[in-house]
N, C-alpha and C positions, 0 to 999 in steps of 0.2 A: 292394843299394843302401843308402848311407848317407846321413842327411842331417844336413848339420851348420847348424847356425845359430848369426851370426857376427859380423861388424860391429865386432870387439872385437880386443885385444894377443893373447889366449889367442883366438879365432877364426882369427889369422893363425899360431899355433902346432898348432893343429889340423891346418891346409892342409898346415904340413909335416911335420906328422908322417904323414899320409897319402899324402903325397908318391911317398915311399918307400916305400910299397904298392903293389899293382894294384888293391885297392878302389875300386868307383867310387862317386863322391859328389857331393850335392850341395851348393853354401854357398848360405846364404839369410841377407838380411842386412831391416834395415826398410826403409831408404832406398838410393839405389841408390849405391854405391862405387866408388872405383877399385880393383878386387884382381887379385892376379896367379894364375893357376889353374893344377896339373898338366893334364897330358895326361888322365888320371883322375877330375879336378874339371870340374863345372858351374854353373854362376850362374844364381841366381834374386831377385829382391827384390818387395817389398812384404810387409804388414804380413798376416797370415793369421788369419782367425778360425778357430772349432773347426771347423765345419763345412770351411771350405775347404783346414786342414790334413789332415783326414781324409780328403776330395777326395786332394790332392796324398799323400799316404802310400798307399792304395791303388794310385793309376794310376802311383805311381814304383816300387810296392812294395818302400816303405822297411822296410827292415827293424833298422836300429839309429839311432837319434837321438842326434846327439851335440849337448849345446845346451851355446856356449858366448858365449854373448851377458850385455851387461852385467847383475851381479850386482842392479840396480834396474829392471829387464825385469820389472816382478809379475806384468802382464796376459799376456807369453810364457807363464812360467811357471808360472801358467795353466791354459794353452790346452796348451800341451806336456802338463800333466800330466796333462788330463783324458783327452785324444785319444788319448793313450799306452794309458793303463789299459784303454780301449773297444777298441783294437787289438791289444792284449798287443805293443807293442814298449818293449822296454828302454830308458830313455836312460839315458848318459853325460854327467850333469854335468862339464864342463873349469872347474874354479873357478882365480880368481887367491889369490895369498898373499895371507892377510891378517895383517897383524902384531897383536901382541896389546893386550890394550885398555891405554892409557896411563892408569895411577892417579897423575894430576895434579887439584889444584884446576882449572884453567884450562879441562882436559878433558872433556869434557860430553857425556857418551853420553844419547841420547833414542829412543823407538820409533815417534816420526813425527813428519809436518812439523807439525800440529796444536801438537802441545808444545811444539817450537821455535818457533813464533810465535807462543803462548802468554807466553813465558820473554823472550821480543825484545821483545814491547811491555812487560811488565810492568817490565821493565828500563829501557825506554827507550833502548838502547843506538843511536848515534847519530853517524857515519853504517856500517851495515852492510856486509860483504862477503861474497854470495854466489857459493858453489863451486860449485853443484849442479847447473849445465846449465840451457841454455837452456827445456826441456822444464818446468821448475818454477818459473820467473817467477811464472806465475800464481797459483801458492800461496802468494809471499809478498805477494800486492796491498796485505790488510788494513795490510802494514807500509809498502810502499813509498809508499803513498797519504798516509799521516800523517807519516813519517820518511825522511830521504835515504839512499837504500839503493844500491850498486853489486853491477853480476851481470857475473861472468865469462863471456863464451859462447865456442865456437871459431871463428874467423875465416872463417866462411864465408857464401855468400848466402841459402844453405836459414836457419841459427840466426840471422842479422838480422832475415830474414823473419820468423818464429818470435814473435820478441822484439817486432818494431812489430807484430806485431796485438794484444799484450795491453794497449799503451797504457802500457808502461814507458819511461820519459825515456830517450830514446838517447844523452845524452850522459852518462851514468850505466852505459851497456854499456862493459866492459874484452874486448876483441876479440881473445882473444891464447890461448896453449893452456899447461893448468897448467904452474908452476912446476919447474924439475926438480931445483932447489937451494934449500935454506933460503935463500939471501942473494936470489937473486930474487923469493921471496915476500915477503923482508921489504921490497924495495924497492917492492912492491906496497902492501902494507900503509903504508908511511913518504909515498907517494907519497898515498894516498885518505883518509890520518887516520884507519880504520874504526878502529873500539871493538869489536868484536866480530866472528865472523866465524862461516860455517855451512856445513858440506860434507855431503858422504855417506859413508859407510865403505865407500871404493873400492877397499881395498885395495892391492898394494904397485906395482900397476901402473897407478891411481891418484894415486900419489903421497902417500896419506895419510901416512905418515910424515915427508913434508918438509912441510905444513900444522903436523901436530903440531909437530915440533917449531921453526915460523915463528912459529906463536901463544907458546907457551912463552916464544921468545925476544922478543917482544916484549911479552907482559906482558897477554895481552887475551885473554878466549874464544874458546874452539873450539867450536860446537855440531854434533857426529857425531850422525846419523840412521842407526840400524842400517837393516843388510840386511833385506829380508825373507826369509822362510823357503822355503824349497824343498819339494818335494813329500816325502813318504817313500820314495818308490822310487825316487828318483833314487840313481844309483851315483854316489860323488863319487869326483874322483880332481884331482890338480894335477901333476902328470908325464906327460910326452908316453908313459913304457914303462908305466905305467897306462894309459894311454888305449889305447894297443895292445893289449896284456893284454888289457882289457875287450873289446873290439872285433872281435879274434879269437875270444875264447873265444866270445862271443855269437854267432856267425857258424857256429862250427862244426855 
């Protein structure tokens, strides 16, 4: 048994590359999704601590982990790695591309949201746009409180929710899902005035490279909040005959 954890572009890559197996597996996502599953696939959702992943890896007796959930998952990443190690199971990081880092002035690579709203107020940059998900509202309070900030979330009911319990002005949420073109980010940007703007290194399924180069062409900061790091034993791979590759050899 496999268990993949998913909720993501490359989560829904996983399912078919599996597909096309008899492996059977299961996807586990945080919240609960619309997804489509082989004959082979099972669904599971909510959020799993160490303990109760360990729980469910014994009574599924999983034997390979494929974790392909967002590259900003720290606390999965985690709990996958810890829980791994104690059970001797392998995982298979599914990472998305990430394009390489843009040596631009405008471009502003940082190691956490700390710094970034460190560098925002110090700037005063006014009024900001955040990329980063509904999930990190709450970290930029210190700015939002003092300066008129706008946050992108995706149009649903769970990320509204989300958004009015931290007490950020709702009519300051942009409701809509990234950009998939340079010209509709800049009409985003043309349309809320921001001076600045702050995402995460989502890589290429993400979209970061149409922020890049949105900011560039409009003349304003970008502030990139690297990934964080992954365990050491995770196997990385970004092709579906990697992931096979790994998955079979592991198996054998």
């Amino acid at each position: 048994m496999i268990l993949v954890f998913g909720g993501t572009t490359e989560g829904k890559q996983v399912i078919s590359a599996l597909a096309d197996t008899a492996l059977p597996f299961w996807y586990s996502s945080k919240i609960r999704i619309e997804v489509t599953l082989p004959v082979n696939g099972r669904y599971r959702c909510g959020a799993l601590t160490e303990s109760a992943l360990e729980d469910f890896c014994r009574e599924q007796s999983i034997r390979v982990i494929v974790h392909a959930s967002h590259p900003f998952a720290a606390v999965l990443h985690e709990t996958i790695g810890v829980v791994s190690k104690r059970l001797c199971i392998p995982v298979i990081r599914f990472e998305r591309q990430y394009p390489a880092a843009e040596a631009h002035p405008l471009i502003r690579y940082a190691d956490s949201y700390d710094e970034v709203l460190a560098a925002l107020l110090s700037a005063a940059y006014e009024p900001v746009l955040s990329l980063t998900g509904v999930q990190t509202i709450i970290r930029w309070k210190a700015y939002w409180e003092q300066h008129r900030m706008y946050c992108r979330i995706l149009p649903r009911d769970t990320s509204l929710e989300i958004a009015r319990g931290t007490g950020f002005p709702e009519e300051q949420l942009l409701l809509s899902f990234p950009g998939k073109t340079v010209e509709e980010e800049l009409a985003v940007i043309r349309e809320t005035g921001v001076q600045a703007m702050v995402t995460k290194e989502s890589g290429e399924s993400g979209f970061l490279p149409v922020k890049v180069a949105a900011a560039i062409a409009a003349g304003i900061p970008l502030y990139i909040i690297r990934r964080p790091a992954l365990p050491a034993h995770f196997i990385k791979t970004d092709q579906a005959a990697g992931l096979l590759y790994h998955v079979n050899r592991l198996l054998v």
